[in-house]
C-alpha positions in Angstrom: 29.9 -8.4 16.6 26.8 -9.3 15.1 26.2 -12.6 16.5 26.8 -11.0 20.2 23.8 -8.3 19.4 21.7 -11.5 17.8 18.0 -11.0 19.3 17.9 -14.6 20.8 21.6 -14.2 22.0 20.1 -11.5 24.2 17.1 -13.3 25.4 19.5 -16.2 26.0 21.7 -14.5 28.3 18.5 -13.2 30.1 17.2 -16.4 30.3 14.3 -15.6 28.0 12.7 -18.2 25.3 13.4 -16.9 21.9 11.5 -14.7 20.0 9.1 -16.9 17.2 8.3 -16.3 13.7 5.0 -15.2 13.0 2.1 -17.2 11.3 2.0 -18.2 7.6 -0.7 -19.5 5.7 0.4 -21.7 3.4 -2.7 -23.7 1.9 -6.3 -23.9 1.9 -8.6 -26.1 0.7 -10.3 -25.8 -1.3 -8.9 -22.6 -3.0 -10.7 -19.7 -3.2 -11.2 -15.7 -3.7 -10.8 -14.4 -0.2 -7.6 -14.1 1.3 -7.3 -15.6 4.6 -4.4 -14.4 7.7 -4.2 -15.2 10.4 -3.2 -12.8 13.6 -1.6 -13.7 16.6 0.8 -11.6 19.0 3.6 -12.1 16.6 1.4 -10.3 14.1 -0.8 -11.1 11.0 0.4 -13.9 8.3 0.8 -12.4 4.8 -1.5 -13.1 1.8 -0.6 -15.6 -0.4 -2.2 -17.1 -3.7 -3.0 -20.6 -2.0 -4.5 -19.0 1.2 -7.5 -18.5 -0.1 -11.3 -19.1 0.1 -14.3 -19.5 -1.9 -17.7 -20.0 -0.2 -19.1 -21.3 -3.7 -19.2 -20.1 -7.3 -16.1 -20.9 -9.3 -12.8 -21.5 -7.9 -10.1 -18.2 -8.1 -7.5 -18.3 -10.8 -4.1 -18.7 -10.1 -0.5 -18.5 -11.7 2.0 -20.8 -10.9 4.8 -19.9 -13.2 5.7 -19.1 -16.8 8.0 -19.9 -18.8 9.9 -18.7 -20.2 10.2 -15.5 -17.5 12.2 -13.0 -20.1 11.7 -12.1 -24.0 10.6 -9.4 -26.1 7.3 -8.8 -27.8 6.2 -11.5 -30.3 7.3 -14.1 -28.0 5.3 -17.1 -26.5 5.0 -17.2 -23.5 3.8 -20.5 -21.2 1.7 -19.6 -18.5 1.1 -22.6 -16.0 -1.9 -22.3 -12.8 -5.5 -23.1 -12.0 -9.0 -22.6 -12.8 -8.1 -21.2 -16.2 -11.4 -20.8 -18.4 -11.4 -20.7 -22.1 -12.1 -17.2 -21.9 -9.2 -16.3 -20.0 -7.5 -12.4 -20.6 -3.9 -12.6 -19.8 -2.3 -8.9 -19.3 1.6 -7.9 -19.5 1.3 -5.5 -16.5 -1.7 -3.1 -18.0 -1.6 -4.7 -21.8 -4.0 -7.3 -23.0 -2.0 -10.6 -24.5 -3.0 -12.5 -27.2 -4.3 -16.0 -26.1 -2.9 -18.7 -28.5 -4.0 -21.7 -26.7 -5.6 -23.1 -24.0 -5.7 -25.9 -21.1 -7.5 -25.5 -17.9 -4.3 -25.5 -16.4 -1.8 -23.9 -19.4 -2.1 -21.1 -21.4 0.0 -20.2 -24.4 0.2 -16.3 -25.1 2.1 -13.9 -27.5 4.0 -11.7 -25.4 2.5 -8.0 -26.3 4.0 -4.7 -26.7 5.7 -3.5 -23.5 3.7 -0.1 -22.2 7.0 2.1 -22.4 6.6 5.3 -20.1 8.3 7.1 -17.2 7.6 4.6 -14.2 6.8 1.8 -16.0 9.2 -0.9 -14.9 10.9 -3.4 -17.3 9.3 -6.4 -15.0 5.5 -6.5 -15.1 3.2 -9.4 -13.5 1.3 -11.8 -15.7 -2.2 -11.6 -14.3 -5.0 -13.8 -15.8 -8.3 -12.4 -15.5 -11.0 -15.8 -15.5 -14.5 -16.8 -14.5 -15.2 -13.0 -13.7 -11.6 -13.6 -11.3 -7.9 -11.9 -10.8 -5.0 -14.0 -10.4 -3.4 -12.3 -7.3 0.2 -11.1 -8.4 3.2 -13.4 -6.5 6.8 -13.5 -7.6 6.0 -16.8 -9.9 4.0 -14.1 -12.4 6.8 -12.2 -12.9 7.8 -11.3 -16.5 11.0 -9.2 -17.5 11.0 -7.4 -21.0 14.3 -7.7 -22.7 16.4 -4.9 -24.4 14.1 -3.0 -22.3 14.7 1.3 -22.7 13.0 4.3 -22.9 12.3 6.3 -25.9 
């Protein structure tokens, strides 16, 4: 049943050219602070860390991945990207980490206290805040707190 009510297995039967996917960006060089989409009829690309654009000044921060992505406070955490500074802030969601060491490519953290409250979710984004920039959140950020509960 679904297969017969398919989009293109409509527009096949009519004779019709399928229906394509709209654009992504997927890289820009060199990478930079402004996010850049691109629109077409299909509709507007979506933002993504490596779609954007500097027009000089230092390159954006970025997160790659951690590792690991779960623990409890106290932990180290590995926090892999770009354009890291030896300055770099690294929050848990809204809570400052502590900054252990440092590569302009790796950071080593100690995971802090989770922010426990009504809405606050047990998976937070690691965003590094370098060279007066924001890492933009993406699901390669993404830290889970273990034995997570309200009190």
């Amino acid at each position: 049943m679904a297969f017969q009510h398919a989009n293109s297995t409509y527009l096949g039967l009519l004779g019709e050219p399928d229906v394509q996917s709209g654009p992504v960006v997927t890289l820009v060089t060199p990478v930079g602070v402004v996010d850049i989409r691109v629109t077409s009829g299909l509709g507007t690309s979506p933002a993504v860390p490596r779609g954007q654009f500097a027009d000089g000044g230092p390159a954006a921060v970025v997160v790659t991945g951690i590792s690991p992505d779960s623990g409890r406070a106290g932990d180290q955490v590995q926090v892999n990207g770009a354009y890291f500074a030896s300055d770099s802030q690294i929050y848990f969601g809204d809570t400052l980490a502590e900054l252990v060491d440092y590569a302009p490519e790796q950071l080593l953290v100690t995971v802090p206290k989770a922010t426990i409250a009504i809405g606050k979710p047990e998976t937070v984004n690691i965003t590094v805040l370098s060279n007066s920039y924001s890492s933009p959140a993406s699901p390669a950020d993404e830290f889970t707190y273990l034995e997570w509960h309200q009190t």
